[in-house]
N, C-alpha and C positions, 0 to 999 in steps of 0.2 A: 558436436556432442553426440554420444551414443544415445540415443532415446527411441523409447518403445512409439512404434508407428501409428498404435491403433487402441481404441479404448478397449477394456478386458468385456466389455457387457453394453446390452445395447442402452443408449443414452436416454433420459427420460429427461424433458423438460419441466424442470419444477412451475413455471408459469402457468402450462396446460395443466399438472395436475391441480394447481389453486383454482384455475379457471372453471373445473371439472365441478367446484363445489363438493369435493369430498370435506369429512367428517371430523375423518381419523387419519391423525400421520400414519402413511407408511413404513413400516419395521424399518429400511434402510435410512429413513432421516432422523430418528430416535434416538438422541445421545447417551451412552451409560449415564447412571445416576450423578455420578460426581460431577461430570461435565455440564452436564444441564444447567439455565440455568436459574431456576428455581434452588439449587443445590449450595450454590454461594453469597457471601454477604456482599449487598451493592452499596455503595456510599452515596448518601441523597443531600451531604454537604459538599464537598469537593467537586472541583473543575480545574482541569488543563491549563495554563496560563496563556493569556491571551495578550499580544504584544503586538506596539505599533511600529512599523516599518520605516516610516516617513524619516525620524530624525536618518537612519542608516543610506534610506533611498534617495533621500531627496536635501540633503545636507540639514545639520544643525548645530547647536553649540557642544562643544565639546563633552560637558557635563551632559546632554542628554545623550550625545552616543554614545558614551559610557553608558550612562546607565540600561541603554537599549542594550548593547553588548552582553551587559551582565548580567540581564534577566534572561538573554536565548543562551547564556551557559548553563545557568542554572537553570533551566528546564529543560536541556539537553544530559543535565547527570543527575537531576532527580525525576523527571520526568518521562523523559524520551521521545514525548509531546508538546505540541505547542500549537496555538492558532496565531495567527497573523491576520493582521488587517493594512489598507496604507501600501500593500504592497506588490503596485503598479500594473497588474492584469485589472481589464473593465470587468466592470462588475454586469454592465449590459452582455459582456461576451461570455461572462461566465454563465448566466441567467438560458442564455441563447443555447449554447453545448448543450447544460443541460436537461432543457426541452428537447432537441431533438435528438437526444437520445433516449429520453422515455417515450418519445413519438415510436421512435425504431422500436424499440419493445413492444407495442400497438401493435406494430404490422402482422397480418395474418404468417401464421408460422412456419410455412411452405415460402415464404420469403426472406424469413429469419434463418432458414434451414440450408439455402444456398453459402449461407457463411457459416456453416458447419465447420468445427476443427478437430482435432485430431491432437494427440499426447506429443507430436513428433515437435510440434513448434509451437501448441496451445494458441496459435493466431486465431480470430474468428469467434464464431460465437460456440460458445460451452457452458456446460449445465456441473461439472466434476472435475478435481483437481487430483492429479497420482491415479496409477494405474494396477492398483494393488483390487483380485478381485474381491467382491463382500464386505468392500470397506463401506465404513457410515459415509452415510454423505449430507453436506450443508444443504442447506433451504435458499438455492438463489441460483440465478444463471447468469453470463456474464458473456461480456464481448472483448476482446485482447485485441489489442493493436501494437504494432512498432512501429518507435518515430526516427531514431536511431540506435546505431548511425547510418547515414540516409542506403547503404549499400543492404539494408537488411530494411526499410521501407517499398510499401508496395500500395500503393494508394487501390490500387486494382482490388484490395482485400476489403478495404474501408467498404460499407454500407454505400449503395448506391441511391439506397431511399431512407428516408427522406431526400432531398433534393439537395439541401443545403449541408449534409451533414459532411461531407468530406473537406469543402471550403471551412466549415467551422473548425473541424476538429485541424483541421493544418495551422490556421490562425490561431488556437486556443492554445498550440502543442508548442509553439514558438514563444508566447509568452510565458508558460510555466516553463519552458526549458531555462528563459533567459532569467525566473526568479528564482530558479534550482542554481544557475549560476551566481546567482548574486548571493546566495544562501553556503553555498558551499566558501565562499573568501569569507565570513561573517566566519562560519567555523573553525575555519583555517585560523587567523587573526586571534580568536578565544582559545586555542587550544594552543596559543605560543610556533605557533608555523608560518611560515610562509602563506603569504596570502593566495597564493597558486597551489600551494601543496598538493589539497585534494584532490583538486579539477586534473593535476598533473598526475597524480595514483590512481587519477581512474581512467585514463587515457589521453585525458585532454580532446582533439578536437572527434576522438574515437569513441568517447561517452556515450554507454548505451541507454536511451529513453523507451518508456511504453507505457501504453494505455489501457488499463483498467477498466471498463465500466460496467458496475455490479446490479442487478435487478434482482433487490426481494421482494417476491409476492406477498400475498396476505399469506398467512401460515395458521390452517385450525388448531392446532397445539402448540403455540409459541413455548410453552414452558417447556416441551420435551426437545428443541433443536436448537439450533442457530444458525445464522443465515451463514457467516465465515467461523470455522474454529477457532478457538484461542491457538495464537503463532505470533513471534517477531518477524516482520519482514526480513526476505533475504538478502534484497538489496543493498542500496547506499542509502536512499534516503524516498521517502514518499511523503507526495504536494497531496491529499485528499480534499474533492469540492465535493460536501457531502450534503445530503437531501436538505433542503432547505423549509421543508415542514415537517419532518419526521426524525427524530434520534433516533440512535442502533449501536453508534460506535460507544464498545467499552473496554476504558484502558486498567491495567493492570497495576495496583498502588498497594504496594505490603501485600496484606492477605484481604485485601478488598477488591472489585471491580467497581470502576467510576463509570458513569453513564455521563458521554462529552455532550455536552449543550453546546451546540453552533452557533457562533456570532453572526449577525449577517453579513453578505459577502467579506467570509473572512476562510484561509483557506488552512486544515489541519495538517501540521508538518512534521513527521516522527522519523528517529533514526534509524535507519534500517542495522543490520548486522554486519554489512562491512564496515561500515563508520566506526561501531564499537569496535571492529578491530583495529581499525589502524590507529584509534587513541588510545589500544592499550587497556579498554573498557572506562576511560576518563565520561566518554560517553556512551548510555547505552541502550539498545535495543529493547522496548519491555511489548512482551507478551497485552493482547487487543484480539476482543471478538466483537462480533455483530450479531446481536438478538435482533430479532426479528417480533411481528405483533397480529392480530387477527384482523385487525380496522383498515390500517394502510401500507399499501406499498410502497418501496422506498428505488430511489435510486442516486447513488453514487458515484463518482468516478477519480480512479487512483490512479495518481501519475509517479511512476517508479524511477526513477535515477541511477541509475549502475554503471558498475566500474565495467572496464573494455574486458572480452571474455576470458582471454588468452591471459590479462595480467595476472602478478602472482602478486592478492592483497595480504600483507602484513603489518604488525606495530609501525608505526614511525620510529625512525631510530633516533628524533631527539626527544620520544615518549618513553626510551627504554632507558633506565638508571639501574645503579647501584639498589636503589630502591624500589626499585619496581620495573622487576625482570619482564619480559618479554611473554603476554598470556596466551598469545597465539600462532598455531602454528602456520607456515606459509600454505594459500590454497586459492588457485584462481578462482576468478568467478562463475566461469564454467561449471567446472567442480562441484563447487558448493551447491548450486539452481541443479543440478541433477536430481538429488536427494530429495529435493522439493518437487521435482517432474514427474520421479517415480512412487516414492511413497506420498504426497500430498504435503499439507503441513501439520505442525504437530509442536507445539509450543515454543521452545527456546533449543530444543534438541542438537540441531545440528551445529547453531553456534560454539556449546556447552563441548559439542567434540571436540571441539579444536583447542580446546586449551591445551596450553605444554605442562606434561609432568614436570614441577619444580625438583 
C-alpha cells in the first residue's frame, strides 16, 4: 500500500495532557457543535441485543439453534451490533489481557515511547488516526498490534513490559480469532451461503487479524470531544472486550445514539463494512463513537477481522437478483483501509462511495 511514512505534526499524548491536570480542552480535541456530544439525542431505554452462544457452540436442540440463528440475523440487519456471552474464550483470560494492558498504560512514557508508530503501518503505540494536517483529533491513545497473517506478525513490536503481556496477548488472539471463525460460518449459514463462504472471501487461511487497544484518559470537557469519532468500521467484522467498569461505546439507532451497557464477560460484535458488502447490505455496518467522562478512564480493546488485502470484496452472487442488483462496486481491502490511513475516519463515507449507479 502506498501510505504516508510519517505523522504531519508532532505527536502529543493525550494521557500526559490528562495527567498534566489541565482545565481546558485544547482547540485541537474540540468537536464542531454538531458532533459533540452534548449536540445529540441519547436513548436511556434501548440496548444492543445480547445473545447466548452455547446452544451454537456447544450443541442443542434444534428449536434453540434456530432461534439463536435468528436473533444474530436479526441484530446483524437491525443492528449491526450484538453482545455475546457462552462463547468459549475464559473469561479469567479475558480479565487478565485486560489488566495488563491498562498496566502498560501505567508505564512511565519514555517506555511507552519505544513503541512509537508512525502512518506507514500504524503498528505500536499512537495518540491520532489520518495524516491530514489541523485535523481535530479524538481524546485517547491507543496501541495496534498484528496477529495475521502470521507473515505480517512480529512479536518483537508487542510490549515487552509488562512481563506477561506478549504470552497473554498471543493466547487471548487465538481464541478470539478461533470465535471470529466460528462467527463468520453462523453468518454464512443466516445469509443462505455456504457455510465457508465468508472465511473463503476473505482469504481463508490468509485472514487478516489485529489488535486494537484503546486508552481514554479522564477528559475535563467530556461534552466538547470524544474519545473515537462517530465511523463504521472498515473491516469484516470486530470482537470488542470493552472496559468492564465504565460505558463509552455508542451505537447509532435512527436519529438516536445508544449508550451499550456491557454484560459481564460478554464480548461486543459489530459488522464491519466489508460484510455489508458482500450481503448486498442484507447486513449492515452502522455508525458507533466513544464519549468519554471527567471521573474515569477507560480501556478497551478491539479485535478487527479482515479480508486478505489483495482480494477483490464484492456482493455474493447468490445475494445478487433480479431484485436486488448488485449495490457495490468491486474494491480490495487494501484500497479501502487507505482512505481510513490518510484521512482518518469519518462516519459511513467511504462505504457510501462504493455504491453502484443503478
Amino acid at each position: 500500500m502506498n501510505c504516508v511514512q510519517s505523522w504531519p505534526e508532532p505527536i502529543v499524548r493525550v494521557q500526559s495532557l490528562s495527567d498534566s491536570g489541565i482545565r481546558l480542552l485544547p482547540d485541537r480535541y474540540i468537536k464542531n457543535p454538531s458532533d459533540r456530544p452534548s449536540a445529540t439525542s441519547i436513548s436511556t431505554h434501548a440496548d444492543i441485543p445480547a445473545i447466548d452462544l452455547r446452544p451454537l457452540l456447544c450443541g442443542g436442540d434444534a428449536a434453540r439453534r434456530r432461534e439463536t440463528l435468528d436473533r444474530i440475523s436479526g441484530a446483524c440487519s437491525e443492528w449491526g451490533f450484538f453482545q455475546v456471552v457462552n462463547h468459549g474464550v475464559r473469561p479469567e483470560l479475558m480479565r487478565s489481557v485486560r489488566k495488563v494492558w491498562r498496566e502498560f498504560f501505567y508505564l512511565p512514557l519514555e517506555e511507552k515511547q519505544l513503541y512509537a508508530n508512525s502512518p506507514a503501518t500504524y503498528e505500536g503505540y499512537g495518540s491520532r488516526l489520518g495524516v491530514e494536517k489541523g485535523a481535530k483529533l479524538d481524546w485517547g491513545d491507543y496501541f495496534f498490534l498484528n496477529y495475521l497473517p502470521e507473515i505480517v506478525r512480529d512479536e518483537n513490536n508487542w510490549p515487552a513490559t509488562p512481563q506477561s503481556c506478549r504470552e497473554l496477548v498471543k493466547e487471548y488472539s487465538e481464541e478470539v480469532v478461533k470465535l471470529c471463525g466460528n462467527l463468520m460460518k453462523i453468518l454464512s449459514v443466516n445469509l443462505g451461503l455456504e457455510e465457508d463462504y465468508l472465511e473463503k472471501a476473505f482469504g481463508g487461511k490468509e485472514v487478516g487479524a489485529c489488535l486494537r487497544v484503546n486508552y481514554y484518559p479522564k477528559c475535563p470537557q467530556p461534552d466538547l470531544t470524544l474519545g473515537l469519532s462517530s465511523h463504521s468500521d472498515p473491516g469484516g467484522m470486530t470482537i470488542l472486550l470493552p472496559d468492564d467498569d465504565v460505558s463509552g461505546l455508542q451505537v447509532r439507532k435512527g436519529e438516536q445514539w445508544v449508550t451499550v451497557k456491557p454484560v459481564p464477560d460478554a464480548f461486543i460484535v459489530n459488522i464491519g463494512d466489508q460484510i455489508q458488502v458482500i450481503s448486498n447490505a442484507i447486513y449492515k455496518s452502522v455508525m458507533h463513537r466513544v464519549i468519554v467522562n471527567s471521573v474515569k478512564e477507560r480501556v478497551s480493546l478491539a479485535y478487527f477481522y479482515n479480508p486478505k488485502g489483495d482480494l477483490l470484496i464484492e456482493p455474493a452472487k447468490k445475494l445478487v437478483t433480479k431484485d436486488r442488483s448488485a449495490l457495490y462496486s468491486p474494491m480490495t481491502f487494501d484500497q479501502y483501509r487507505l482512505f481510513i490511513r490518510k484521512g482518518g475516519i469519518c462516519g459511513k463515507s467511504q462505504v457510501e462511495s462504493r455504491i453502484c449507479s443503478q
